[in-house]
C-alpha positions in Angstrom: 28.7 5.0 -2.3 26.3 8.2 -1.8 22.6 7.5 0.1 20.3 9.7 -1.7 17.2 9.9 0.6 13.7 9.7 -0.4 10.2 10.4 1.3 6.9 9.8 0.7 3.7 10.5 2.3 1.4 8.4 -0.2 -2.5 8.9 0.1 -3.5 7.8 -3.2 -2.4 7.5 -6.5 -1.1 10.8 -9.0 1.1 10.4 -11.3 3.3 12.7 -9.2 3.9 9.7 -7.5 4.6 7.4 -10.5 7.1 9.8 -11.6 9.4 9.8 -8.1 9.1 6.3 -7.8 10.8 6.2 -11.5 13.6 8.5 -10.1 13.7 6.1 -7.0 14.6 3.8 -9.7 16.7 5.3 -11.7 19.2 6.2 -8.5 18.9 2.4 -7.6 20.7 1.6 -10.8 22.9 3.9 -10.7 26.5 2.7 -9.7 28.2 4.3 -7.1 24.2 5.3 -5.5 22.3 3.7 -3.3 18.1 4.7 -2.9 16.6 4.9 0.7 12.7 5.8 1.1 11.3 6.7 4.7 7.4 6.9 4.6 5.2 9.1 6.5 3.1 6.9 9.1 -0.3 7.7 7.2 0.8 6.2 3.8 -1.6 3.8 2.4 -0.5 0.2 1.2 -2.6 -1.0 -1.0 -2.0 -2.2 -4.8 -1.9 1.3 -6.2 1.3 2.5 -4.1 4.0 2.1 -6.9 6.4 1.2 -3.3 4.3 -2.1 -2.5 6.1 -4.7 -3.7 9.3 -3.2 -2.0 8.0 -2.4 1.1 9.9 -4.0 3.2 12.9 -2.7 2.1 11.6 0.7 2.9 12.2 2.5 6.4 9.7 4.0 8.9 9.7 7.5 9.8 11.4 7.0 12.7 14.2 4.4 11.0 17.5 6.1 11.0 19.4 7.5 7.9 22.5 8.9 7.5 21.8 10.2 3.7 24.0 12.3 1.4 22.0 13.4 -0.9 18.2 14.6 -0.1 15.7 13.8 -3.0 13.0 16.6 -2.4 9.9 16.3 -4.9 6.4 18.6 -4.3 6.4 20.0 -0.3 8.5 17.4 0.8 10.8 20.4 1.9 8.2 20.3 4.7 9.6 17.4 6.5 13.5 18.9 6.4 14.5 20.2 9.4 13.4 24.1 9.8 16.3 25.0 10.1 18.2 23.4 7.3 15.3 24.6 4.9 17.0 27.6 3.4 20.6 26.2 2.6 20.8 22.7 3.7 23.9 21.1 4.9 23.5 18.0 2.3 23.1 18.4 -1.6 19.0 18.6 -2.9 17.8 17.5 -5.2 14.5 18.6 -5.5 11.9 17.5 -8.6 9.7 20.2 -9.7 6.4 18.9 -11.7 3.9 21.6 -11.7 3.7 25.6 -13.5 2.2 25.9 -9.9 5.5 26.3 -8.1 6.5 29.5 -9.6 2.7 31.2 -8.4 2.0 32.7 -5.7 -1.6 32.2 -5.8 -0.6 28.0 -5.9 -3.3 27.4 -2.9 -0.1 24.7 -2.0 2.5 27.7 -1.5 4.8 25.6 -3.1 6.1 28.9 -4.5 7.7 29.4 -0.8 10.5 27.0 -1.3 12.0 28.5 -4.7 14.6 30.7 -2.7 16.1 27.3 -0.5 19.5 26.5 -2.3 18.6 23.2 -4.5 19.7 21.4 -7.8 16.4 21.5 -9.1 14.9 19.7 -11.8 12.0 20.6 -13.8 9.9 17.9 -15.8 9.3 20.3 -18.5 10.6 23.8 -20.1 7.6 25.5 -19.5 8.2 24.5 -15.5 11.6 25.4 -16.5 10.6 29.1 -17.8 7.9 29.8 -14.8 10.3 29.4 -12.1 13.2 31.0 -14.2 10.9 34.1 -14.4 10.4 34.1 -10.8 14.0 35.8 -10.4 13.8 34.0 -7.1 15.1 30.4 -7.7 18.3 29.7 -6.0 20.5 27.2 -7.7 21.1 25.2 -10.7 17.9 24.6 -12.9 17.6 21.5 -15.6 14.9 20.3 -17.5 14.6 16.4 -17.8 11.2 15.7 -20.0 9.0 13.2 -18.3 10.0 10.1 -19.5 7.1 7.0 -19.4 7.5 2.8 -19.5 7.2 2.2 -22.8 7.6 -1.5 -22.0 4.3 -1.1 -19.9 2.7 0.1 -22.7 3.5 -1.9 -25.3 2.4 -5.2 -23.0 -1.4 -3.4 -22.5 -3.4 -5.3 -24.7 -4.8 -3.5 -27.8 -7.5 -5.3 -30.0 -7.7 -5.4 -33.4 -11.4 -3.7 -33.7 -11.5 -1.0 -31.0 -14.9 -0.9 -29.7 -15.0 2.3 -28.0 -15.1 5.3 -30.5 -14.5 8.0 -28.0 -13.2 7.6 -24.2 -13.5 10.7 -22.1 -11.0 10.9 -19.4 -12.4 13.5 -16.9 -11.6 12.6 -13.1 -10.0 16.0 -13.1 -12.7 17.8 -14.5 -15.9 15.3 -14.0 -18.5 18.2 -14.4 -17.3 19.2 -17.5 -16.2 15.4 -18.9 -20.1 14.8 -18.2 -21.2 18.3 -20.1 -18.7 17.4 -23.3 -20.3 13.9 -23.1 -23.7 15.4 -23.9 -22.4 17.1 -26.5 -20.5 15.1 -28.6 -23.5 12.1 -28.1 -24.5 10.4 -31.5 -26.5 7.7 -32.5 -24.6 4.4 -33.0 -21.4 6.5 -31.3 -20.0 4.2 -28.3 -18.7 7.0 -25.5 -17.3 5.7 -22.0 -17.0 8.5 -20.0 -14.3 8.0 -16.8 -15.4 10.4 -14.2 -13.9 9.1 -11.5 -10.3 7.7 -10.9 -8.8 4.2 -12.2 -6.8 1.8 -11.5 -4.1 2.2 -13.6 -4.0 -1.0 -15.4 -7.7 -0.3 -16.2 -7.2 3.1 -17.2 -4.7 1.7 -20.4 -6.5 -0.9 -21.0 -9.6 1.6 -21.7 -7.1 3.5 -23.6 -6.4 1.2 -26.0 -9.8 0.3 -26.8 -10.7 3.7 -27.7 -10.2 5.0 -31.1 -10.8 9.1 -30.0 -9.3 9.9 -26.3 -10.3 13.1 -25.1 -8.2 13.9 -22.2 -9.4 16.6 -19.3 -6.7 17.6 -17.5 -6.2 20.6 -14.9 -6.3 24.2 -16.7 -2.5 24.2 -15.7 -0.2 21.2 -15.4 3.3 20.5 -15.0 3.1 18.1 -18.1 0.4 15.7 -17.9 1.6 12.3 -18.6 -1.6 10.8 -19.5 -2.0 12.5 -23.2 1.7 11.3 -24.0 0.9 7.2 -22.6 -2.2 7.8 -25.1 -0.1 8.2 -27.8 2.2 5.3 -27.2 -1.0 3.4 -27.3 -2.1 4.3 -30.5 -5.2 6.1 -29.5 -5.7 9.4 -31.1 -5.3 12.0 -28.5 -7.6 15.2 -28.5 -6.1 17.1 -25.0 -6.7 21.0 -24.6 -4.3 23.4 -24.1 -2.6 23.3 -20.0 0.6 24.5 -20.2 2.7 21.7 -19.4 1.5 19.3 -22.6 3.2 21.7 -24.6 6.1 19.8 -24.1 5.5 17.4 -26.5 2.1 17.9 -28.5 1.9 19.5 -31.4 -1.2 20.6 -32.9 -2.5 18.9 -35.4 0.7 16.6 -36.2 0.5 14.2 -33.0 -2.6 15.1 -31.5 -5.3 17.7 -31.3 -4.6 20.3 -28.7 -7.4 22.9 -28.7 -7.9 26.0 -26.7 -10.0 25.3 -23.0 -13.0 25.9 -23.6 -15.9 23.8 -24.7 -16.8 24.6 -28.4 -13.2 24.7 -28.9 -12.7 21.0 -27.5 -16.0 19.7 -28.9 -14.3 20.8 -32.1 -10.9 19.2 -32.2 -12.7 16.0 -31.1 -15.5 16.0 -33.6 -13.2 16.1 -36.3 -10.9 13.8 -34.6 -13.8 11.2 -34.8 -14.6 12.0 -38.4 -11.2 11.3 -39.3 -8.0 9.7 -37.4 -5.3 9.7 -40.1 -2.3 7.0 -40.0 -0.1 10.0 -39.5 -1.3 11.2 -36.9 -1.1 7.6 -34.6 2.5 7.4 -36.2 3.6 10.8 -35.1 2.0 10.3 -31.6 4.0 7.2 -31.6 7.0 8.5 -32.1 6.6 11.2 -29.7 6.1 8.8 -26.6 9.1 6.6 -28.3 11.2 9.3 -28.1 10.2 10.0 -23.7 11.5 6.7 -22.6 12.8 6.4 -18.9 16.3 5.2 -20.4 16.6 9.0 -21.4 15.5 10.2 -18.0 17.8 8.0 -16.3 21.0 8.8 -18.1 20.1 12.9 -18.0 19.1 12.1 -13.9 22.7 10.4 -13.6 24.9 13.2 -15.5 23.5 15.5 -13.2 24.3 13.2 -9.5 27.8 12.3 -11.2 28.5 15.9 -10.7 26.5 16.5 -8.0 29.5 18.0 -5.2 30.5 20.9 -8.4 26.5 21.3 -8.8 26.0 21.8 -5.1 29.3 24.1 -4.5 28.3 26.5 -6.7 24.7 26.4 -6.5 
């Protein structure tokens, strides 16, 4: 039985978050694994920490763990001993979500850790290709696409008559949600503009009342699961270009990914308004169906079932 170690210093809720707790998961299943988490002493408990329920079978900081595997996701690598940074005595496995962590001008420096010897894993090609390019990655790099519940979504509730024609989700961008809400106003048009962030259960639910969802993410992201869990719920998703959606939108058959920039996205979600063709929801739908987290798990554990080769010759 191998301990693969976890930590997490949770201040709110990102999906960054979402997405370790699913590899959490996914190890706890696995046979011959067992998951450990150790939290920072600032975490915060409430509802939206995706630990709660299982808090008591998490450790304190201070608990003591004799792991075998270290899970390192974001700067985690902060909290490794200095001196085991660089090439640590225990197998990493270390998540990579963000384009970010291949730039040097990422005001996180998560750039810093690419040349500490890890089995990384990247959530999407493009994070893939960035880091790739950096010439500076040490180690084995896989891609595993972001994978989402599709059991979660399918139990949101969707009405029949959606009474929201467009939904703007924009509590990454709240100036310019508000300024694209101005724009795209019409009379009789019902818009719900989110500038600020939801609950999560909330934040579907909106989602599938909403015929149109305009989604706002960062200029650059890793992958943006949000645009993909709009699909699985049958809204029609109008999210502009960041890098990372790339992944899995395709212009024009699933969605409507137009360039940055405001005429452009006014565009793509004007016409998306005008018209949302069947196809379109279907091909969206069959896009999320085919990112479940039975597909992450089984690439996450083909990867720890040769984990000793991986780290030998990393």
């Amino acid at each position: 039985m191998k301990t693969v170690l976890f930590q997490r210093e949770f201040l709110r809720f990102q999906g960054g978050h979402l997405k370790v707790w699913h590899y959490f998961n996914h190890v706890a299943s696995a046979p011959g694994f067992e998951a450990v988490v150790r939290f920072r002493p600032d975490t915060v408990w409430d509802d939206s920490n995706p630990w709660h329920p299982v808090r008591e079978a998490g450790l304190s900081w201070t608990d003591p763990v004799a792991p075998d595997i270290l899970f390192v996701a974001g700067r985690d690598w902060r909290w490794l001993e200095p001196g085991s940074r660089a090439e640590s005595p225990l197998p990493v496995v270390n998540l990579l979500q963000h384009v970010l962590h291949a730039s040097p001008d990422d005001p996180l420096e998560r750039h810093r850790f690419l040349p500490n010897k890890a089995i990384r894993i990247c959530t999407s090609s493009e994070i893939a290709r960035a880091i790739t390019a950096t010439g500076r990655v040490r180690g084995p790099v896989f891609t595993i696409p972001n994978g989402i519940d599709l059991a979660e979504m399918d139990a949101v509730p969707r009405p029949a008559q959606r009474d929201i024609d467009l939904l703007i989700v924009a509590a990454k961008q709240p100036p310019l949600g508000r300024r694209l809400a101005e724009r795209l106003a019409a009379p009789g048009r019902e818009i719900v503009l989110l500038r600020h962030y939801e609950a999560r259960a909330a934040l579907l639910a909106q989602i599938a009342r909403a015929r149109v969802t305009l989604f706002l993410p960062n200029p650059l992201e890793g992958f943006y699961i949000p645009a993909l869990e709009g699909m699985a719920l049958y809204t029609v998703v109008v999210c502009p270009d960041c890098v990372g959606n790339r992944a899995y939108c395709d212009d024009g058959r699933n969605c409507l990914m137009p360039a940055y920039e405001d005429d452009a996205v006014v565009g793509a979600t004007e016409r998306a308004l005008a018209s949302a063709p069947a196809d379109m929801l279907e091909a969206g739908r069959a896009t999320a169906g085919g990112h479940s987290l039975d597909g992450e798990r089984d690439a996450l554990l083909g990867i720890l079932g040769r984990i000793d080769d991986l780290w030998e010759n990393a």
